[in-house]
SEVEX-905901 format. One record per residue: z, x, y of N, C-alpha, C in turn; residue number from 0; residue in one letter. Coordinates in pm, 1 decimal, always signed. Each point is the difference from the previous one (the first is absolute). Layout:
{{Z, X, Y}, {Z, X, Y}, {Z, X, Y}, NUM, 'A'}
...
//
This chain:
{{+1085.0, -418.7, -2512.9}, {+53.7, +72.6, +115.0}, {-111.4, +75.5, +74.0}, 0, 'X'}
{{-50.2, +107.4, -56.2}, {-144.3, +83.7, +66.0}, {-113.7, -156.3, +11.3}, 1, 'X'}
{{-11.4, -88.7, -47.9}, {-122.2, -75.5, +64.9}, {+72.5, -39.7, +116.7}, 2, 'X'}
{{+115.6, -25.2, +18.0}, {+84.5, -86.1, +170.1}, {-25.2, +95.1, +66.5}, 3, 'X'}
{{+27.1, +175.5, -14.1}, {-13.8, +38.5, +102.6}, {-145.9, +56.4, +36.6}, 4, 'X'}
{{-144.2, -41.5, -82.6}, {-108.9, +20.8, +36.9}, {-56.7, -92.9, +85.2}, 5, 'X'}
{{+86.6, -126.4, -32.6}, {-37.0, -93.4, +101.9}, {+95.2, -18.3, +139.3}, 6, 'X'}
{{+103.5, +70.8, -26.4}, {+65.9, +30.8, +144.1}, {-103.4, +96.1, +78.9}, 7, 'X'}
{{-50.7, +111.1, -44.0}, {-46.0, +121.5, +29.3}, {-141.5, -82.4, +45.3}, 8, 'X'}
{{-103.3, -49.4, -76.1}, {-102.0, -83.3, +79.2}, {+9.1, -52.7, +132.8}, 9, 'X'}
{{+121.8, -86.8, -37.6}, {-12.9, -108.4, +132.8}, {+43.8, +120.8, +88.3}, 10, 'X'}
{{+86.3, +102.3, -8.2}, {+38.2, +93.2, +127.3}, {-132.2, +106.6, +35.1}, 11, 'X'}
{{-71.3, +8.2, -69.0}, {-125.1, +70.9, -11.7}, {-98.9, -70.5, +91.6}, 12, 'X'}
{{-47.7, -156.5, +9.8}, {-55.7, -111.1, +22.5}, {+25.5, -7.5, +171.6}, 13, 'X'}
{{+120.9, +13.1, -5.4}, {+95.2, -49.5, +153.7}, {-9.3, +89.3, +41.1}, 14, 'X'}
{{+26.3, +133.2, -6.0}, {-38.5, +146.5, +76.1}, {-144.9, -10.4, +9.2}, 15, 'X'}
{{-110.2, -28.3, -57.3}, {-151.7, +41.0, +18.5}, {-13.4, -70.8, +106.9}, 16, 'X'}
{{+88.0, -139.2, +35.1}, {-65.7, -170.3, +72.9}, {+69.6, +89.6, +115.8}, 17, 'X'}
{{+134.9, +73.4, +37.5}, {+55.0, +18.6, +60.7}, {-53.2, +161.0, +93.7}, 18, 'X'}
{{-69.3, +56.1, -82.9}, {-81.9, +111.7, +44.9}, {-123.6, -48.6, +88.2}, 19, 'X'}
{{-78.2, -107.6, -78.7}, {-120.1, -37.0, +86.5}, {+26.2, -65.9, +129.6}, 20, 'X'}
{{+133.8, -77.0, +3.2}, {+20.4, -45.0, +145.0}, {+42.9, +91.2, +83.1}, 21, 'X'}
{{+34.9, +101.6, -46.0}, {+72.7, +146.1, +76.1}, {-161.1, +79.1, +64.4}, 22, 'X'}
{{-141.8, -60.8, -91.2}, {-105.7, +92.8, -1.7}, {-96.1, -89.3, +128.4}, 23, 'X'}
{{+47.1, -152.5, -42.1}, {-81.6, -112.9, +123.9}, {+52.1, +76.4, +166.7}, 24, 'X'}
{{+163.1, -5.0, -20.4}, {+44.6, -25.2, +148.3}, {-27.1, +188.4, +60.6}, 25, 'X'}
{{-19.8, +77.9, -84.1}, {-53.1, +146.8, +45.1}, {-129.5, -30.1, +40.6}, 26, 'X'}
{{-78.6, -34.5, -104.6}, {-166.6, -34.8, +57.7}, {-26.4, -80.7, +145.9}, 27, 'X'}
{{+83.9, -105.4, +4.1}, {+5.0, -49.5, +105.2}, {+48.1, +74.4, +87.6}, 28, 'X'}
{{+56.1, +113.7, +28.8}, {+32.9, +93.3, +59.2}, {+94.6, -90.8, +173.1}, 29, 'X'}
{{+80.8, -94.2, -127.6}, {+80.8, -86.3, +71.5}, {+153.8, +124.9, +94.6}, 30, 'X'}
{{+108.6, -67.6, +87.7}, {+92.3, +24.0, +41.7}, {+42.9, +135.0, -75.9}, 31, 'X'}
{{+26.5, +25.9, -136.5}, {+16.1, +97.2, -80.5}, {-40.3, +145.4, -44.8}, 32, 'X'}
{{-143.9, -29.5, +136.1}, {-67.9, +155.3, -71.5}, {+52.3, +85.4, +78.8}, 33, 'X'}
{{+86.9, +48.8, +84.7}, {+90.0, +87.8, +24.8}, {+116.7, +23.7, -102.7}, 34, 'X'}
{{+54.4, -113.3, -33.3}, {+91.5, +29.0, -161.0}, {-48.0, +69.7, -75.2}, 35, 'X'}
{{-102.0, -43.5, -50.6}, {-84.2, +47.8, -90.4}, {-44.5, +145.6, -23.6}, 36, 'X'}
{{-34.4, +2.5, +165.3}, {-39.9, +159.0, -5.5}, {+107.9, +109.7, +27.2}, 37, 'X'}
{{+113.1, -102.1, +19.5}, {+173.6, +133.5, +1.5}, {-8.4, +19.7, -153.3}, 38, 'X'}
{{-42.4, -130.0, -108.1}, {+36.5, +37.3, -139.1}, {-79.5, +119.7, -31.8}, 39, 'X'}
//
């Protein structure tokens, strides 16, 4: 049971980091969004 959910917890760990750096590309690119960005 605790090893399923270390490997649930990885892959959601994995997918948030992949999902942060594309959040970190399209800021750098200081694409359509950097007014969003800068209300956050």
């Amino acid at each position: 049971m605790a090893n399923m959910f270390s490997k649930i917890a990885r892959q959601a760990i994995q997918g948030l980091m992949r999902f942060n750096e594309l959040i970190n590309e399209i800021a750098a690119k200081g694409a359509l969004f950097s007014p969003f960005y800068r209300g956050v």
